[in-house]
N, C-alpha and C positions, 0 to 999 in steps of 0.2 A: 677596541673601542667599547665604551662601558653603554648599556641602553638606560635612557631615563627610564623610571619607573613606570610616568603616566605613557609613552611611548609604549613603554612594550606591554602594557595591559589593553591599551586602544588595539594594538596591529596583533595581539595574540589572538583577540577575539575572532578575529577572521583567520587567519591562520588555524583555529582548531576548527573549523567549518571546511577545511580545503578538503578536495578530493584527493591530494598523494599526499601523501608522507615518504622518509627517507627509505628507499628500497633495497633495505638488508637481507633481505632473511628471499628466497623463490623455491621454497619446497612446493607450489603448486602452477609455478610459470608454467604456460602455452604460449609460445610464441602466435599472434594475429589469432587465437580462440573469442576472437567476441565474435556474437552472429551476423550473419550475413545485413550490410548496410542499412535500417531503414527497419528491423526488426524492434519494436519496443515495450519491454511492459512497467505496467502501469497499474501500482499498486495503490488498493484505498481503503482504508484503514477507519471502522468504524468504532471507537474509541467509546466504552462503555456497558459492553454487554448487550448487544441488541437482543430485540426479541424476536428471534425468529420464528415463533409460534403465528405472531400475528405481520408476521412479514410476507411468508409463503404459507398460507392459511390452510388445513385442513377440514377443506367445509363437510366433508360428509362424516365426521367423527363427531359422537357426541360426548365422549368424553371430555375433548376439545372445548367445547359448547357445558356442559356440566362443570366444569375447575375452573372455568372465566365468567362467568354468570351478566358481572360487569362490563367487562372489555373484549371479551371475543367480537370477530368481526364479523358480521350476521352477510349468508350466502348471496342475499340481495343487491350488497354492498360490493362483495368484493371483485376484485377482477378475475374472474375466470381462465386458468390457462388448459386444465384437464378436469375428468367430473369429480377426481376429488382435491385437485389442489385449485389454488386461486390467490391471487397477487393483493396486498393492502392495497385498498381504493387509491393511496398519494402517488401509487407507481403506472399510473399511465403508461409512460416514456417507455417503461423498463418491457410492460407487457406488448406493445407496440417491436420492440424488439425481440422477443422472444417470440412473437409469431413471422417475423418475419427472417426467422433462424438464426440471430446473432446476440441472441443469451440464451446462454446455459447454467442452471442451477443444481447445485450437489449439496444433499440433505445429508444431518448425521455426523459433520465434521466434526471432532475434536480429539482430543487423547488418552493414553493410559492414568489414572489415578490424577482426575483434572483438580484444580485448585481452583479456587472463588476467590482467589483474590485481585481486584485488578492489575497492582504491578506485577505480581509473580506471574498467572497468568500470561498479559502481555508480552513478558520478557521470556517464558517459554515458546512462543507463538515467534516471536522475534528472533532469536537464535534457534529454534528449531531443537532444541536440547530436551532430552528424556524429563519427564517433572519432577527427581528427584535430584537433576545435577544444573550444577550453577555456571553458564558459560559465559563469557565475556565479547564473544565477537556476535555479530547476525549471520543468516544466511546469507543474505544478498552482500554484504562484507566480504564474507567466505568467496563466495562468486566474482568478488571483484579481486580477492586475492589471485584466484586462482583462474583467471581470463585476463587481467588488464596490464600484468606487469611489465608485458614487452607490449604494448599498445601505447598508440601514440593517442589517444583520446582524450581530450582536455577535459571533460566533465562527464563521464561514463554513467554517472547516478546522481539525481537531484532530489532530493528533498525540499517538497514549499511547505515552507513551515520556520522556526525560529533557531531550527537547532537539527543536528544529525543525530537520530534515533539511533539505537542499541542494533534493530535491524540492517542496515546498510554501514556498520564500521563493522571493518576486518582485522587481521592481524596486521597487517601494512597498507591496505587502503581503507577509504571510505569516501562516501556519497559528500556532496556539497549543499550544502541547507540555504534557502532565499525563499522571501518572500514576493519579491518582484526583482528582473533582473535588473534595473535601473536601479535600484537598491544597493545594492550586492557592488555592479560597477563604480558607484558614487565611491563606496568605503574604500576600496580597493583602488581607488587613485586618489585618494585624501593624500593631505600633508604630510601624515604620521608614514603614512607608506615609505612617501617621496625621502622622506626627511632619514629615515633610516637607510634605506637601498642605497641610497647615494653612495654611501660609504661601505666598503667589503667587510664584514666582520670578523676577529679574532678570534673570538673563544668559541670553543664546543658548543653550546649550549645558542651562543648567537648565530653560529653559523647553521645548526638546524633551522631556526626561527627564520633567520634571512634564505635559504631553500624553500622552505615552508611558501613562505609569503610569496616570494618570484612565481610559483608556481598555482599559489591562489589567486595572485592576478590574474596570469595566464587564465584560467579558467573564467573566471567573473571577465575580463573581455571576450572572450569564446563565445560567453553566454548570452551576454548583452548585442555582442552583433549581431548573433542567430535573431534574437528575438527581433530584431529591426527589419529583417529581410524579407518576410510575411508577416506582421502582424494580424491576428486575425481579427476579421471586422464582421464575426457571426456573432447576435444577440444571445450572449450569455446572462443567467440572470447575476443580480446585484447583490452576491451571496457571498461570504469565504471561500467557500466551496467553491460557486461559480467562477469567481477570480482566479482561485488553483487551477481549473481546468480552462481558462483563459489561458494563462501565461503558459500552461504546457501545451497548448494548443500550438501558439503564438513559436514555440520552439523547435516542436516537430513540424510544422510549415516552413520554418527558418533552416530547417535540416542539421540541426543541430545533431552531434556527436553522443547525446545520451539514450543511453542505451534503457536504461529504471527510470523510473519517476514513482514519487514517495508523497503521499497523500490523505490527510484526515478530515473526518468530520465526526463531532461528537458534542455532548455526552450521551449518550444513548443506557446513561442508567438512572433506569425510570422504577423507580421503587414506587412513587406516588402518582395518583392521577395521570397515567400513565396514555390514556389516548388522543388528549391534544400534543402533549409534546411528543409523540412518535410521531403523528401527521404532521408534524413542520418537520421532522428532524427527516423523515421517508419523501418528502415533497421536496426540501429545499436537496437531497441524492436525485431525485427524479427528475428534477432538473436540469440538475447540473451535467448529469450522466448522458441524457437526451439530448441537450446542444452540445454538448464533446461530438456525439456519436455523429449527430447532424453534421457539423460542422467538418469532419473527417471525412463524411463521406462524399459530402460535394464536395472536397479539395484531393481525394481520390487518395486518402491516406488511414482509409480504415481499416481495410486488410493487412496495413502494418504494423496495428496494434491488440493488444490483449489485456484487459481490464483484469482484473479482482479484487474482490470483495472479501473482507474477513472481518468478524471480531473475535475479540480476545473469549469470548464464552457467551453462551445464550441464557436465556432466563426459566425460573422452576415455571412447569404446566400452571399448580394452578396459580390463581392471582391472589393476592396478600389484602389484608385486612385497607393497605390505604389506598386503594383501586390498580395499584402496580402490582409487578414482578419483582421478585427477589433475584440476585445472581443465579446461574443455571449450569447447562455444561455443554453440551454439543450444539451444532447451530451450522445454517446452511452456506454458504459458499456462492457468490454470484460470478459467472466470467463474460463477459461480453467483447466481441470482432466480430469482424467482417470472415475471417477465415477459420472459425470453427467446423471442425471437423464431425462434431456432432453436440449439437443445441440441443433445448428441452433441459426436461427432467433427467440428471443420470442417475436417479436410481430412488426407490420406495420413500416415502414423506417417514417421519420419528414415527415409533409404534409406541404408541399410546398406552398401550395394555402391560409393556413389557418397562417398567422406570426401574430408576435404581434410586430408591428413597423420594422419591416425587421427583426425580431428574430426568430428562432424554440421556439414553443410553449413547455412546457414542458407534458409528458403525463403520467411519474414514478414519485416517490416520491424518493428518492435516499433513506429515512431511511426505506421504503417498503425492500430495499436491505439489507441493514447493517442487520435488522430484522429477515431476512431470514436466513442468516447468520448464525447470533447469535443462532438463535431456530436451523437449520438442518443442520449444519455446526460443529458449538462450543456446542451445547446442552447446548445453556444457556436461561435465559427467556429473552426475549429481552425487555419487556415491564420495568422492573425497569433501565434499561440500556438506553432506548431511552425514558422514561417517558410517553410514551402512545402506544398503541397499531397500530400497521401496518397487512395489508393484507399479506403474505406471499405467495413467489412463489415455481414452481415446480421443478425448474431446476434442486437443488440438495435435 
């Protein structure tokens, strides 16, 4: 059977959204390696270059204070977590949790020979690849290669958003991208579905598509029921953001099967005028981040989760002629649960004194992280996932 043209451009758009694809290739199969039931992380993805100067603030440096003349955040203002670090004023939420031991922050993250650009960047941050080589899958891809092939989990990794980022596709899997699962369910039993399945396909080429598809379905119902089963009915605000962490609220109460969740908010590049829109962009996270957290923990499911926080690169110390920040290079790392193994500060705020060209030097590896992760997190090996071995931390 031959596919209309308008048919199979409508039913391929979901189809390249599914979580499987055809499983050729198990150079990294574990049989049942996902982590134990109910474990999940939840990555969020700050799109743009924050600034992490004025995010986890350096009050008692005056350098800090001398290269921002404009926009540093004066000691008065900020939130206080130690006598010399202190939280941007918009992050209530965040500091409320860090003293009550369930955020931890890790200063200095970035890499060897970082790049300012934002795709390149990104997509080194994304696949976890050296800055000088170009890879094609992500971690959390890699992860799903190499955990999910003999799993029966319908939707392992989700993305809210329009589309599957470069981090979450692997050689043979990848993550499922929605915006709301009502969405997602609607498309996945349209006409163009029905109209095709009906029929068993002939050729190569349709008979991927028709696996494809059966199996996107499968998933977008998975998804759709979880979401039905607890809805959650905690006052999240009326935000992108807050709606993201709605509906993944809404899933992990529903006890859904995923295992990642994929999540952004941005643009956090603020070359101009840069300290009203960092207070919406750091307010509308404070938010969002704080009714997650709340919400988790009266439904007694916070200890089963592990937040973080990345962006692709931080911004130069000082502040630029139109009251912003240029592109930067290292920049801190936020993680927040219930079952942190050690919160706070893990380790010295950027040293000021010591730049390389007007940059923060970098003093983590960021795949030191993802590695951590992977080993005491996901209980995966992280070494065939990140191709070489990392030091791992204590946090979780």
């Amino acid at each position: 059977m031959l596919i209309k043209r308008r048919t199979f451009l409508k039913t391929s758009a979901l189809a390249a959204a599914s979580v499987w694809v055809p499983r050729f290739l198990h150079a990294f199969a574990r049989p049942g390696a996902l982590p134990p039931r109910g474990k999940i992380l939840i990555v969020l993805q700050l799109s743009g270059g924050n600034d992490g100067l004025n995010t986890v603030i350096p009050v008692r440096n005056d350098i800090y204070y001398r290269e921002r003349p404009g926009i540093a955040i004066r000691p008065n203002k900020a939130l206080p977590l130690t006598e010399e670090a202190a939280l941007h004023p918009a992050l209530e939420a965040l500091r409320r949790l860090y003293e009550s031991g369930e955020l931890a922050v890790l200063n200095g993250v970035g890499y060897p020979n970082p790049d300012r650009s934002h795709f390149r960047s990104m997509d080194i941050w994304h696949s976890a690849s050296p800055a000088h080589e170009y890879w094609h899958t992500g971690w959390l891809g890699r992860y799903l290669d190499a955990q999910c092939q003999q799993s029966s989990h319908s939707a392992p990794a989700v993305e809210v958003g329009d589309a599957v980022g470069l981090a979450l596709k692997g050689q043979h899997q990848k993550g499922i991208a929605l915006r709301h699962p009502a969405d997602l369910h609607a498309a996945a039993r349209s006409d163009y579905f029905a109209e095709y399945i009906a029929v068993a396909p002939e050729s190569e080429p349709a008979a991927y598509l028709y696996k494809t598809m059966v199996q996107a379905i499968a998933s977008a119902e998975h998804i759709f029921e979880k979401s039905q089963v607890k809805p959650s009915t905690y006052s999240y605000p009326d935000t992108p953001l807050g709606r993201q962490f709605r509906t993944v609220a809404s899933l992990i109460l529903g006890d859904a099967d995923t295992v990642v969740y994929y999540l952004s908010l941005g643009s956090f590049d603020t070359h101009i005028n840069q300290p009203m829109r960092h207070q919406r962009l750091l307010s509308d996270l404070d938010a969002a981040l704080g009714a997650f957290a709340a919400d988790l923990k009266a439904q007694g499911r916070w200890q089963d989760v592990l937040v973080m926080t990345f962006s692709e690169f931080g911004r130069r110390v000082a502040q630029n002629a139109g009251g912003g920040t240029d592109h930067g290079t290292a920049n801190q790392m936020f993680f927040l649960g219930g079952a942190l193994q050690r919160p706070g500060l893990l380790n010295a705020l950027p040293d000021l004194t010591d730049l390389d060209e007007g940059d923060l030097k970098f003093t983590v590896d960021f795949r030191q992280v993802y590695a951590t992760v992977l080993a005491r997190w996901l209980h995966a090996d992280p070494v065939p996932i990140l191709t070489q071995p990392f030091p791992l931390f204590d946090f979780i």
